[in-house]
C-alpha positions in Angstrom: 0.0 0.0 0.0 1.8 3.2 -0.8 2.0 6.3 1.5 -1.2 8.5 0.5 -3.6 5.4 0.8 -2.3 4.4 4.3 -3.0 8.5 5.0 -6.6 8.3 3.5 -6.8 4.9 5.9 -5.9 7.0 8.8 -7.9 9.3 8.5 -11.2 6.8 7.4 -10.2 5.1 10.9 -9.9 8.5 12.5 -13.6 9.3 11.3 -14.9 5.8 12.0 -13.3 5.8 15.5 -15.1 9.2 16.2 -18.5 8.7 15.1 -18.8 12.7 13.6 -18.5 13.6 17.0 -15.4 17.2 17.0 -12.2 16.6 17.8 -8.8 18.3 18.5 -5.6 17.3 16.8 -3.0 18.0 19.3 0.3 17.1 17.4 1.2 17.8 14.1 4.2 15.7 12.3 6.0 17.2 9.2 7.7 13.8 8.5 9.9 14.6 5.2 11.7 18.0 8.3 11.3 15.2 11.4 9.5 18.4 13.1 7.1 17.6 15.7 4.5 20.5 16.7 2.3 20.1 19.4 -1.1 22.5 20.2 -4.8 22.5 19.3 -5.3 21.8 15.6 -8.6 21.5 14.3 -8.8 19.0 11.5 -9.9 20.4 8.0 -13.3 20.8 7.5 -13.5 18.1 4.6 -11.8 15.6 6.8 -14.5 16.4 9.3 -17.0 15.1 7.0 -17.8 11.3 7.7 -16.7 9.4 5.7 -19.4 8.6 3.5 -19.7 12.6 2.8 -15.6 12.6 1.9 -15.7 9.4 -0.5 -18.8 11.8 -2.2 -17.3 14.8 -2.5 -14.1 13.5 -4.2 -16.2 11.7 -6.4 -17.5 15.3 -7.3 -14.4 16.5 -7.9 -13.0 13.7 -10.1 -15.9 14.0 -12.0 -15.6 17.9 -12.3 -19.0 18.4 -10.8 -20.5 16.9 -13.5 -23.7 15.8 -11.9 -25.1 13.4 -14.6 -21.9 11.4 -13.9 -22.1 11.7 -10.6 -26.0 10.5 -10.7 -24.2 7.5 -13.3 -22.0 6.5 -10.8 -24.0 6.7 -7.5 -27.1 5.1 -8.9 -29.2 8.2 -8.3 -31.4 11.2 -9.3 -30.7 14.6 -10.2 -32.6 16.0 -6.9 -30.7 13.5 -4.6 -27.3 14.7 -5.8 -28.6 18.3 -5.9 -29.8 17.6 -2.4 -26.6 15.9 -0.7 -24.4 18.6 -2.6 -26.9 21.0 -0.9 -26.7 19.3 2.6 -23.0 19.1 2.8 -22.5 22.1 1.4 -24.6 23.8 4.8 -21.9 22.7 6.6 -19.1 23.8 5.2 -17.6 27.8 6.0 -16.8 29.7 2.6 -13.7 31.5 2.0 -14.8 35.0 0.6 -14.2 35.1 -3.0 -14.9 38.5 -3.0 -13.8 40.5 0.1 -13.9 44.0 0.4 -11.3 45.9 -0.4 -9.2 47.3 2.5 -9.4 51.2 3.4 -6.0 51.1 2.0 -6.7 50.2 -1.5 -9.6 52.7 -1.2 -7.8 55.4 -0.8 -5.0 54.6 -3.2 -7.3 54.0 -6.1 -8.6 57.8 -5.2 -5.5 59.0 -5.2 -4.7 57.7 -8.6 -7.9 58.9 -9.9 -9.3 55.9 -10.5 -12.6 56.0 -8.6 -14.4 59.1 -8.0 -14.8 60.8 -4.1 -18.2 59.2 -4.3 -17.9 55.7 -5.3 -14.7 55.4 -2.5 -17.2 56.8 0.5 -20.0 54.4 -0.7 -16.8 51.8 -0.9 -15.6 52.8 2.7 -19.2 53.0 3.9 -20.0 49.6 2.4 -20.8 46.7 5.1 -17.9 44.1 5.8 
């Protein structure tokens, strides 16, 4: 068995022997430096999915979220797949794509004229 499938075992056991219930990583190995770190880690969210969540998610992604493939290969609808991509998706936290720019960048851009007074007080104004 080569190195990434006795990881992907690890962590299937780590799931299994958890039940979806949170837990804390407390050391952290980089084994190609032989540097041991030791705190609170909390695991990656997609490693916090069970395991029957993870194996359907990288199915997604292998299949390039191509959900007639995934509905091929899972033996399923359209609205199941819709609604377990749905589900898991609830409980996942988003990285903002589209954050808003910093009052920085703001005021540089007005500077070099390329926003008006206007549109860089609604900008500033704007909710985070």
């Amino acid at each position: 068995m080569d190195e990434r499938a006795e990881q992907r075992m690890d962590w299937q056991e780590l799931t299994n022997l958890t039940g979806g219930q949170p837990f804390v990583v407390e050391r952290v190995r980089l084994t190609a430096r032989g540097v041991a770190i030791e705190g609170e880690f909390e695991p990656p969210q997609l490693a916090q999915l069970s395991i029957e969540d993870q194996v359907f998610v990288t199915a997604f992604v292998r299949c390039h979220g191509s959900i007639k493939e995934m509905e091929r290969i899972f033996g399923v609808s359209y609205p199941t797949i819709k609604s377990r991509l749905n589900r898991i998706a609830q409980g996942l936290d988003f990285v903002d794509t589209d954050p808003a720019p910093s009052r920085a960048d703001v005021i540089d851009r007005l500077q070099r004229g390329e926003i008006s007074a206007q549109e860089a007080l609604r900008e500033l104004e704007a909710p985070k």
